[in-house]
N, C-alpha and C positions, 0 to 999 in steps of 0.2 A: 016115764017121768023125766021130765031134762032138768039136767043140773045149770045152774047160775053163774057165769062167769063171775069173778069178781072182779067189781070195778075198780080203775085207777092205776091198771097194771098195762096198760093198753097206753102205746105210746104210736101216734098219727096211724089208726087203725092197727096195728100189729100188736099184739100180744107180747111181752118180754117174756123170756125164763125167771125160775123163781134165782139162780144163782147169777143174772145178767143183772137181779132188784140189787142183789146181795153187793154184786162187784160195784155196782155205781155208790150205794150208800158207803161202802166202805172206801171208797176213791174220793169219796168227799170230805168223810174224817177226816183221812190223811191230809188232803190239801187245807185243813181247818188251823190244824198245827197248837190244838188244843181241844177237849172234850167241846162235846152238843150234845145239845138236848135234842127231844124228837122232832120239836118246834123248830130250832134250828138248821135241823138235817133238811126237815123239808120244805123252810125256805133259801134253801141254800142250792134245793135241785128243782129249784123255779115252780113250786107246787104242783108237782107231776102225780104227785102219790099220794096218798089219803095218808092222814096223821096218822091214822090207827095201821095203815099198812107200814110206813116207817116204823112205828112203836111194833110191832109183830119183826118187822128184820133186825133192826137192833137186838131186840130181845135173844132169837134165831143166833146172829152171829153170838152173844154174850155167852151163850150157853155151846157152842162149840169151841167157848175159847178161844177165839179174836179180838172180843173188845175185854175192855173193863167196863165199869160204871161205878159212879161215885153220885151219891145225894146234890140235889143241886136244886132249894124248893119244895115242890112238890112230885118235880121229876124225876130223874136219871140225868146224867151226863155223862155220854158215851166214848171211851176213846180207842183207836187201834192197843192193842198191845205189844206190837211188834210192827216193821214197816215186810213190803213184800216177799225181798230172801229171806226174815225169817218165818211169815207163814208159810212159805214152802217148804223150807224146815221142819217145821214143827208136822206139818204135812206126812212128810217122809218119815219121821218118827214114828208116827202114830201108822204110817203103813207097817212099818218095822216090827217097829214093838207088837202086833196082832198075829202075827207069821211065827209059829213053831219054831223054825231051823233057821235062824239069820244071817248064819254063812252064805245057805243055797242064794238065797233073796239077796244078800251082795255083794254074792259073786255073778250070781246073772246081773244086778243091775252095772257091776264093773264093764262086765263082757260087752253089753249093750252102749257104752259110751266109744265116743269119736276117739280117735289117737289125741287130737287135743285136748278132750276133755279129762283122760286117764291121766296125761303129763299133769292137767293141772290139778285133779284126785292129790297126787303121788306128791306134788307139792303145796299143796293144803295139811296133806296129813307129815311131813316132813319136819324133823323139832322147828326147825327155823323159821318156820312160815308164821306170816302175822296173821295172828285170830280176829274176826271182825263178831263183836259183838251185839 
């Protein structure tokens, strides 16, 4: 029995990943520089993707905690909740926080960083360093 591609994910023949769908809608919020609707989102990426496939990745990111959404009508209006360093943050948390021993995990990821990047660890975590919220 063959399974059905689904349509609309197919950009000039090639197939995207589901997390390439993920990166473009969410690179579109951001440049939005205010919530959208679904409506919005996908006139906004030139009508590449079926409404109901936008409404499915908003949804997607909302529920791993990326977006918010707030009543807007009868729809949603979607917004990042954070810009890129802190979803990599939040990222790195949530790798964190699921690891038993969180020494071992960073003290390897210490190990693993450039001589630049340890100097600038060591003054991030330094009282004096300015916090970027």
């Amino acid at each position: 029995m063959a399974v059905a591609t689904p349509p609309a994910v197919v950009r000039q023949g090639r197939r995207r990943a589901s997390g390439a769908l993920e990166g473009e809608v969410l690179a579109t919020l951001r440049r939005a520089g205010g919530p959208l609707t679904p409506r919005e989102v996908q006139a906004a990426l030139a009508g590449e993707l079926t409404y109901s496939t936008v409404v499915t990745i908003l949804s997607r990111l909302h529920g791993k905690e990326v977006l918010t959404r707030t009543p807007r009508g009868r729809a949603y209006a979607y917004a990042p909740l954070t810009d890129e360093a802190g979803l990599a943050a939040r990222r790195m948390h949530k790798v964190l926080d699921g690891r038993p021993d969180r020494e071992v995990v960073l003290t390897r990821f210490a190990d693993g960083l450039t001589t630049e990047d340890q100097e600038l660890l060591r003054l991030v975590l330094s009282e004096g360093a300015p916090r970027v919220r």
